[in-house]
N, CA, C and O atoms as a GROMACS GRO file, in nm:
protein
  324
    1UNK      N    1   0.084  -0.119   0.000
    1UNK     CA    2   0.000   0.000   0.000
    1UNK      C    3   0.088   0.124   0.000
    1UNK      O    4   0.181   0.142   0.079
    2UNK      N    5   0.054   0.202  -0.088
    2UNK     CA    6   0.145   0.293  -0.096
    2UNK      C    7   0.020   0.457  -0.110
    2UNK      O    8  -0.100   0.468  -0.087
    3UNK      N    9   0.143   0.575  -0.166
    3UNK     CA   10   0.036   0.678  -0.207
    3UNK      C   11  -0.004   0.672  -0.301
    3UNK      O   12   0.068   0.613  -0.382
    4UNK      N   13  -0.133   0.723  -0.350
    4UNK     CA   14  -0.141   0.674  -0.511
    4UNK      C   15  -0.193   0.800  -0.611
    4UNK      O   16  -0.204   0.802  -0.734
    5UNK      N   17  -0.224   0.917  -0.498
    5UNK     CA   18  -0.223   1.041  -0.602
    5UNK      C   19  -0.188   1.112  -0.518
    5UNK      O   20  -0.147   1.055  -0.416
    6UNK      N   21  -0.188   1.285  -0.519
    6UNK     CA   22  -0.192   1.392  -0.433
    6UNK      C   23  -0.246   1.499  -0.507
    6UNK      O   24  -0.249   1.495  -0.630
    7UNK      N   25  -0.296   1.609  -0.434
    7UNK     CA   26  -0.385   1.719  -0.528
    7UNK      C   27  -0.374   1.774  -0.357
    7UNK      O   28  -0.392   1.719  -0.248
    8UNK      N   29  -0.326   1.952  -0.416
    8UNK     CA   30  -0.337   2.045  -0.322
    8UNK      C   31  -0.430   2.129  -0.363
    8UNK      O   32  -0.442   2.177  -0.475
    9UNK      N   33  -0.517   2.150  -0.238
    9UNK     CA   34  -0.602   2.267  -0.254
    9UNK      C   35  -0.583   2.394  -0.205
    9UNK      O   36  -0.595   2.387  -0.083
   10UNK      N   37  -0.560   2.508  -0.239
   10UNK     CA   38  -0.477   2.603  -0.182
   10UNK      C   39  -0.621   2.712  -0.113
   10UNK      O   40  -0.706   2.772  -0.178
   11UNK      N   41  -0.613   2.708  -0.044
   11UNK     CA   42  -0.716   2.804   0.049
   11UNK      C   43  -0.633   2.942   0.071
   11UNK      O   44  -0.700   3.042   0.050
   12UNK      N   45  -0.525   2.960   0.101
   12UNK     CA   46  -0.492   3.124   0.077
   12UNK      C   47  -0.318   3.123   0.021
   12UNK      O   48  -0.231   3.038   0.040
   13UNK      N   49  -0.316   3.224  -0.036
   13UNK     CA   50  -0.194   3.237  -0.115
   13UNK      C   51  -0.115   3.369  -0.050
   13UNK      O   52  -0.211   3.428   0.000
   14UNK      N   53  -0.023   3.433  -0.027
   14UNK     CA   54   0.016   3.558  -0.017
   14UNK      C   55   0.141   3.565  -0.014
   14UNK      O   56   0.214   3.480   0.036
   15UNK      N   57   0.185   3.687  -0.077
   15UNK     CA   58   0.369   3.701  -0.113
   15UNK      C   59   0.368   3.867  -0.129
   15UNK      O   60   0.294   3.947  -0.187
   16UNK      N   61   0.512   3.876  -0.030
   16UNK     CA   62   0.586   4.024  -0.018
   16UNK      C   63   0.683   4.014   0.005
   16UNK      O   64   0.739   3.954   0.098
   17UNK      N   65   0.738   4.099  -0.116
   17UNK     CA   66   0.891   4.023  -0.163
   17UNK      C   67   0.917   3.976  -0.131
   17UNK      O   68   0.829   3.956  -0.047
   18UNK      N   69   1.057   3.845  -0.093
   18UNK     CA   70   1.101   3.738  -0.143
   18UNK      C   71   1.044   3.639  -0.014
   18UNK      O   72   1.118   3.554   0.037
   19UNK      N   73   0.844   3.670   0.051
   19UNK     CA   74   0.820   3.582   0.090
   19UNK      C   75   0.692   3.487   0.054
   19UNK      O   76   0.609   3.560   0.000
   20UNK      N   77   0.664   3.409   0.058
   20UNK     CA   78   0.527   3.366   0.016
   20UNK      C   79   0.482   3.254   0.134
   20UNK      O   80   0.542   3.153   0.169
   21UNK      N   81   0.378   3.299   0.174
   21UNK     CA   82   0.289   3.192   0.246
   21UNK      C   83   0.153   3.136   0.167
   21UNK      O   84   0.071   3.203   0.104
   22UNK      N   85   0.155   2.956   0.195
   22UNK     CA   86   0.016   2.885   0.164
   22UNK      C   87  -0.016   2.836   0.284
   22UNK      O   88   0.066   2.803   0.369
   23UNK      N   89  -0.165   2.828   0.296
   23UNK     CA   90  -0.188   2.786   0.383
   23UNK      C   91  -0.322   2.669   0.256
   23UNK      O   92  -0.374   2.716   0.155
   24UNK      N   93  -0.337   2.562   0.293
   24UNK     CA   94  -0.432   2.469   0.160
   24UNK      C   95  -0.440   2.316   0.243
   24UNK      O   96  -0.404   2.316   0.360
   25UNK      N   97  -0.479   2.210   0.190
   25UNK     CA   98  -0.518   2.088   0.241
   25UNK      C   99  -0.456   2.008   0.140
   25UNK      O  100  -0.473   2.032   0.021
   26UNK      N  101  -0.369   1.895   0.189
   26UNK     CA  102  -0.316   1.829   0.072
   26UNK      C  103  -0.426   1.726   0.055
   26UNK      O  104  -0.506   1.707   0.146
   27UNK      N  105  -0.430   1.671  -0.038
   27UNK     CA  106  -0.551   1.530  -0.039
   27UNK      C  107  -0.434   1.440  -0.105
   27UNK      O  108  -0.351   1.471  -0.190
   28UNK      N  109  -0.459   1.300  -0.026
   28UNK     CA  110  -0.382   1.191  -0.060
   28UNK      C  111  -0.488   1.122  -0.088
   28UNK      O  112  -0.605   1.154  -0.065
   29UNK      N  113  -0.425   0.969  -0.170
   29UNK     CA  114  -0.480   0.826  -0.176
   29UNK      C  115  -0.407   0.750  -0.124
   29UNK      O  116  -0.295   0.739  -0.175
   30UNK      N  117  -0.434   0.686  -0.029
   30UNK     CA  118  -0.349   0.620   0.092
   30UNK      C  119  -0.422   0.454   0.106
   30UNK      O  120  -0.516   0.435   0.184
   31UNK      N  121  -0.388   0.385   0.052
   31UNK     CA  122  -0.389   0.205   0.051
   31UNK      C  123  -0.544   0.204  -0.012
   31UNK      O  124  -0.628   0.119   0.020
   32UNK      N  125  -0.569   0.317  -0.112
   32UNK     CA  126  -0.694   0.357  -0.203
   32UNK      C  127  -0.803   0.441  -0.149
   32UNK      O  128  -0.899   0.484  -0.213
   33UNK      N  129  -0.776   0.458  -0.020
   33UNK     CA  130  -0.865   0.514   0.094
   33UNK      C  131  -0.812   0.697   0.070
   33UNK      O  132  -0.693   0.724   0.049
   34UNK      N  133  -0.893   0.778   0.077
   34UNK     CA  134  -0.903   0.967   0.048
   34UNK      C  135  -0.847   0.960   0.238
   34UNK      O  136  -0.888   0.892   0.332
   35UNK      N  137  -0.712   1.091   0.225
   35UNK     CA  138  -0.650   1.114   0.356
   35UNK      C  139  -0.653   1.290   0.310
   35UNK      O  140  -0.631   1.330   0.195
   36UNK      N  141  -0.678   1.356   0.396
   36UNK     CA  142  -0.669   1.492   0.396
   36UNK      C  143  -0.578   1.569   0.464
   36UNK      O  144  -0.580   1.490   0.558
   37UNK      N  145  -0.500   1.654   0.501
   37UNK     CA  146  -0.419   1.678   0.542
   37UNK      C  147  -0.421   1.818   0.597
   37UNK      O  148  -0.315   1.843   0.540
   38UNK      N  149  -0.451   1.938   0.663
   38UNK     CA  150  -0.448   2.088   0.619
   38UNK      C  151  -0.289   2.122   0.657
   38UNK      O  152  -0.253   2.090   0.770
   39UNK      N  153  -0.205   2.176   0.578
   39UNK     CA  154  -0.080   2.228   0.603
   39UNK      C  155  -0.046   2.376   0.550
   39UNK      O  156  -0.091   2.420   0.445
   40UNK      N  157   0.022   2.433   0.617
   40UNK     CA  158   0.081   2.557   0.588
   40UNK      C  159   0.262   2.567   0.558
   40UNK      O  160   0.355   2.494   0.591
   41UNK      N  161   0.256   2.661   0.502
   41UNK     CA  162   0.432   2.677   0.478
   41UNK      C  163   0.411   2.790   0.426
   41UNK      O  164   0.316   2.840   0.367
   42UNK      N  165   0.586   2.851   0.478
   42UNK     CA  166   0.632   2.944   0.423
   42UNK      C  167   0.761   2.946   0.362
   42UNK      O  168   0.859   2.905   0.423
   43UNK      N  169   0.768   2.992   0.244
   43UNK     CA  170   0.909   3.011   0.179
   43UNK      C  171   0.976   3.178   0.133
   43UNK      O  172   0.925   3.289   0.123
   44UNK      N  173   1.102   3.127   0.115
   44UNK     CA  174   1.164   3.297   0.106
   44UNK      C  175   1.226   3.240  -0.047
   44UNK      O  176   1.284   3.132  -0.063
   45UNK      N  177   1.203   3.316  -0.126
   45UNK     CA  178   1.252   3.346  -0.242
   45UNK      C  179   1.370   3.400  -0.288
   45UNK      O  180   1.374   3.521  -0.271
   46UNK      N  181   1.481   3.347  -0.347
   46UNK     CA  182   1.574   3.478  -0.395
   46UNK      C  183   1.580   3.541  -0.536
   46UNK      O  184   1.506   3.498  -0.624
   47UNK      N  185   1.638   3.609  -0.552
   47UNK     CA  186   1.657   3.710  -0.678
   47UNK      C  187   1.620   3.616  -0.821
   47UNK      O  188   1.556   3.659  -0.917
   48UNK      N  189   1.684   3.462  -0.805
   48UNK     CA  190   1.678   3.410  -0.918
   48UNK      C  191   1.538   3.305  -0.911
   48UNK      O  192   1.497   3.212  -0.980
   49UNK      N  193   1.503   3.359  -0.818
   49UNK     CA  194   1.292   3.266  -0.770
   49UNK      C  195   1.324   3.152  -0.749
   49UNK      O  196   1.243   3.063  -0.775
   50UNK      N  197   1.464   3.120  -0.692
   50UNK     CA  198   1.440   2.970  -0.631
   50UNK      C  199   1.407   2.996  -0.475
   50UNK      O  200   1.409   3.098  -0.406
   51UNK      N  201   1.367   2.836  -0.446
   51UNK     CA  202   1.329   2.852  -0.275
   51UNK      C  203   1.435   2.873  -0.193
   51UNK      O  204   1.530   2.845  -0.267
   52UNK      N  205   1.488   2.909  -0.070
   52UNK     CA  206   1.600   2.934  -0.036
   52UNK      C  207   1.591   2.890   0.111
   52UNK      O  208   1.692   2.872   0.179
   53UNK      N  209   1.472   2.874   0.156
   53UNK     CA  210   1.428   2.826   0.276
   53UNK      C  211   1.246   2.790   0.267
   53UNK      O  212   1.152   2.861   0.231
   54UNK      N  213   1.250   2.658   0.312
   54UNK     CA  214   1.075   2.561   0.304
   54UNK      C  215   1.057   2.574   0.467
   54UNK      O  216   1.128   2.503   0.539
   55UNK      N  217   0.981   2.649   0.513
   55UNK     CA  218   0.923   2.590   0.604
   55UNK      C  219   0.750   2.545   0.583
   55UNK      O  220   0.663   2.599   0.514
   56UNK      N  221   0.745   2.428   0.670
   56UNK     CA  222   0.630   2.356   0.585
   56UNK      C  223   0.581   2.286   0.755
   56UNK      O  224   0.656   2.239   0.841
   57UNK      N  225   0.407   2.306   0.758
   57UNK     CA  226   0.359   2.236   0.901
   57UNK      C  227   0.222   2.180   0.852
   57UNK      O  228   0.136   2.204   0.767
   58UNK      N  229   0.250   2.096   0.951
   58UNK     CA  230   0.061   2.045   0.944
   58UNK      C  231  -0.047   2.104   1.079
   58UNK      O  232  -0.004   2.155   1.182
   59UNK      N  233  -0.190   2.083   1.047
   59UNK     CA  234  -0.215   2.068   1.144
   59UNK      C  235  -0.244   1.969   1.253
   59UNK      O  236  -0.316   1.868   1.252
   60UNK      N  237  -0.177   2.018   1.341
   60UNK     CA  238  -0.125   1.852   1.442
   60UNK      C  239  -0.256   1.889   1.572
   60UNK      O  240  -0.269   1.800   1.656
   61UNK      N  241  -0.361   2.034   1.590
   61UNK     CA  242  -0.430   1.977   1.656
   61UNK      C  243  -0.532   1.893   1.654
   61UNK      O  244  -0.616   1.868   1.740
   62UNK      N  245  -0.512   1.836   1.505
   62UNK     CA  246  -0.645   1.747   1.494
   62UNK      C  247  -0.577   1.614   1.450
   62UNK      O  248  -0.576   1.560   1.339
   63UNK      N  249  -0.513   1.569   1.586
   63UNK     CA  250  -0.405   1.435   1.541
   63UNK      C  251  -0.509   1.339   1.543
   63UNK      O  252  -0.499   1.254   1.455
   64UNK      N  253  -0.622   1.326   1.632
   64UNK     CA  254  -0.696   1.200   1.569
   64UNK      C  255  -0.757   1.171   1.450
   64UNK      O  256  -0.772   1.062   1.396
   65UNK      N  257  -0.792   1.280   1.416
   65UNK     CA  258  -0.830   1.299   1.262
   65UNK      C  259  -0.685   1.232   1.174
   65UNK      O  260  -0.711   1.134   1.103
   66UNK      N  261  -0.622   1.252   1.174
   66UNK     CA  262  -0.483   1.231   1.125
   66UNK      C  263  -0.463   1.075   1.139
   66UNK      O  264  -0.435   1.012   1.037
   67UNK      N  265  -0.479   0.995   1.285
   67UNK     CA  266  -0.460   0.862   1.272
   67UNK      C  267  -0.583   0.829   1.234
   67UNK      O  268  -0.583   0.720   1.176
   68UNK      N  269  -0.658   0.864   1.240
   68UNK     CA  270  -0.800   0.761   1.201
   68UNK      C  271  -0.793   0.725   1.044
   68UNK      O  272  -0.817   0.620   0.985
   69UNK      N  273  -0.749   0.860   0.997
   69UNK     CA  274  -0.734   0.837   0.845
   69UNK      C  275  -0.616   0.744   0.780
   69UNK      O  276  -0.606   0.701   0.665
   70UNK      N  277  -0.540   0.728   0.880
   70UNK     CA  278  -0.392   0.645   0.843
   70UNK      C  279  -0.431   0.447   0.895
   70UNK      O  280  -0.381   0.341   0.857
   71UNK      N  281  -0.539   0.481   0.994
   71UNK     CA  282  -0.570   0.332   1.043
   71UNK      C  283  -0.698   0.270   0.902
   71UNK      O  284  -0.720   0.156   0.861
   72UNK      N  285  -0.749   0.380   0.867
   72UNK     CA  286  -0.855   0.339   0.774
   72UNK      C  287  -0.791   0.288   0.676
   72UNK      O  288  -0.815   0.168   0.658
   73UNK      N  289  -0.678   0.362   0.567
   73UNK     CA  290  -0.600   0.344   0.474
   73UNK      C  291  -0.539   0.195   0.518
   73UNK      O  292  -0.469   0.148   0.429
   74UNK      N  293  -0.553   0.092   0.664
   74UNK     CA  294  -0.496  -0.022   0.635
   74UNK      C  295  -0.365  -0.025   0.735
   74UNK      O  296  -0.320  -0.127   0.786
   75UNK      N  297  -0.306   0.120   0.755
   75UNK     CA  298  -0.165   0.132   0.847
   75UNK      C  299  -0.210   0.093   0.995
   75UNK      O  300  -0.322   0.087   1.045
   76UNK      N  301  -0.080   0.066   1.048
   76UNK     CA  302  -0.082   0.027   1.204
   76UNK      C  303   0.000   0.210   1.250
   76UNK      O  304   0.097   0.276   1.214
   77UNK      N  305  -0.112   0.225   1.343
   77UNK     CA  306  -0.014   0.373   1.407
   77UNK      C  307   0.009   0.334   1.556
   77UNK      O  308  -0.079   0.320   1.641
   78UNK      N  309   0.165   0.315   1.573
   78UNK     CA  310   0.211   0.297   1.710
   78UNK      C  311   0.143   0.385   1.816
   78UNK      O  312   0.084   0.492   1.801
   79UNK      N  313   0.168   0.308   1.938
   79UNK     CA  314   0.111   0.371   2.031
   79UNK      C  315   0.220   0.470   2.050
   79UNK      O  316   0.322   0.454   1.984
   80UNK      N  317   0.210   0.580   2.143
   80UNK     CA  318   0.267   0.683   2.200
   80UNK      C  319   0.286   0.712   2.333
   80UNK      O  320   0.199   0.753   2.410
   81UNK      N  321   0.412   0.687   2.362
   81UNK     CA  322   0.423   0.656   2.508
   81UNK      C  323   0.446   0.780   2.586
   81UNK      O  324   0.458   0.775   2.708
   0.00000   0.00000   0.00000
């Protein structure tokens, strides 16, 4: 079981000079099962528009949401001690 597509949905976009923030929901296919994800990042741009720094997060207060969708897809999620 692996991933088997991805598609970002971008819910807000914004950039001033060489920064840009997304904030969007990734959608996976996870052991054929739909996993959703909401993540944000920010990157800094340089002169020649490459990335120069990714910072990239999820949202982790909705971690059960997060395993439920990873136990459905078929995965084992360790316990947490």
């Amino acid at each position: 079981m692996g991933v088997g597509s991805i598609r970002i949905d971008v819910k807000s976009l914004v950039a001033d000079g060489g920064t840009v923030m997304i904030e969007g929901v990734e959608n996976y296919r996870v052991g054929g099962k739909p996993f959703a994800l909401e993540v944000m990042g920010a990157f800094a741009i340089d002169a020649e528009q490459r990335i120069t720094r990714w910072r990239y997060s999820y949202n982790s207060y909705d971690l059960k949401s997060i395993t439920d969708q990873i136990e459905a897809a078929g995965f084992e999620v360790p316990e947490t001690v």
